[in-house]
C-alpha angles and dihedrals in degrees: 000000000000087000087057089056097039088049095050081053095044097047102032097209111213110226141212125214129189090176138148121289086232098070107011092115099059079040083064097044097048095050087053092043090051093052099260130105127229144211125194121202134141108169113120093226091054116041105072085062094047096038084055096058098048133068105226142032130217119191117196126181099185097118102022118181130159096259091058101044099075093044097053088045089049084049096039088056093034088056090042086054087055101042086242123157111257119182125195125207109192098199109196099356103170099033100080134026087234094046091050101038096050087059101048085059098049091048084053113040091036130060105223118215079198143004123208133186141109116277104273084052088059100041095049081054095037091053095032103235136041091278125072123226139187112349093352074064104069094044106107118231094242125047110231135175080258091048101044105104100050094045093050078048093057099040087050091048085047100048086051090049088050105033078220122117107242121222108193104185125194144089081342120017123209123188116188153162128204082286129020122039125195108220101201124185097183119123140064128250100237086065080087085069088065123083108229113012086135097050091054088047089054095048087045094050090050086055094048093040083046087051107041105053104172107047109034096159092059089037093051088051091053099051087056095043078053095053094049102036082048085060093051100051080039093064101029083064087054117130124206098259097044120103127176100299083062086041101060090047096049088052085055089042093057100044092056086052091051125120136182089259094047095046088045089054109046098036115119107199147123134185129240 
């Protein structure tokens, strides 16, 4: 893991990201904190010219609208021409038909490099709707120390449906491909108290994917070791007086602080 991070920093990918208006800005900051560079742009008649020229592509649905959807499919396919990564985040899949629907196109019509989301998000694309039928069914929608198997069994299955790696994030992430999975335990609860945590996960892990070529999978399950170890390091520096605000700062903070040798030392994973 601590080439992945020296080679975001070496190579400095330049990322582009199609994400939601609520949390673009810390997008923005994390990318820079973790080494890479990034461009935001979501106008039909402007993405296939700045997707060309990045390296990779982050699609975020967090806050959809008409006007948005074209443009993410014309990106999606023009970074596909070019073998560029592309990562889809399909914020709130299942909890509306747009949402859902949106995502199920893009999965279709675009090959992901990743796919990124908390457990519920995967399941709705996994079964194709918002309600889950046949195995999806019997995946919980939180991964526990009781629940782990089957969950590390249905990332994998759907890894191998996708030809995309997963990335579940959550209490406990997992980040697989049809046959590997990365079970990860960084991170802090009250990371939930922050917008966006997820959004800037999902830009990072396009830089690191962007950057590490030749071993995504790996490269997928740093950036999310990063972003958790970031909000450990981020809370353990709080001060008394200090809320979420001071929080959020203090992750990207750390993140832009962090080293291989920290990253080596304070990682919690195993592989299955």
């Amino acid at each position: 893991m601590k080439k992945c991070l020296e080679n975001v920093r070496k190579n400095v990918p330049l990322v582009h990201n199609i994400t939601n208006y609520v949390t673009v800005n810390d997008v923005a900051n994390v990318l820079l904190a973790c080494g890479g560079s990034p461009i935001m742009s979501d106008d039909i008649r402007d993405v296939e010219d700045i997707t060309t020229i990045c390296g990779g592509l982050n699609i975020n649905i967090g806050t959809l609208n008409q006007n948005t959807i074209p443009a993410m499919l014309l990106a999606g396919k023009k970074a596909n021409a070019l073998k560029h990564v592309v990562l889809l985040d399909p914020v709130g899949a299942g909890a509306s038909r747009l949402r859902t629907e949106t995502a199920l196109q893009l999965i279709r019509e675009i090959q992901f490099d990743v796919i990124r989301g908390n457990i519920s998000e995967i399941k709705t694309l996994a079964s194709g709707s918002g309600n889950t039928k046949g195995v999806d069914a019997d995946v919980a929608d939180a991964v526990t120390e009781e629940t782990l198997e089957q969950a590390i069994a249905f990332v994998k299955t759907f890894a191998k449906q996708t030809g995309s790696i997963i990335a579940v994030t959550g209490a406990i992430d997992l980040v697989a491909d049809g046959n590997t999975c990365y079970v990860i335990r960084n991170g802090r609860p009250e990371m939930g108290k922050i917008t966006g945590t997820g959004c800037q996960l999902s830009g990072m892990m396009t830089a690191y994917v962007t950057a590490n070529p030749e071993d995504k999978l790996k490269a997928a399950a740093a950036a999310v070791v990063v972003m958790g170890l970031g909000g450990e390091i981020g809370y353990a520096n709080m001060q008394p007086a200090d809320g979420n605000s001071t929080y959020r700062n203090r992750i990207i903070d750390a993140i832009y602080n962090m080293d291989g040798e920290t990253l080596e030392q304070g990682a919690k994973y195993e592989i299955r």
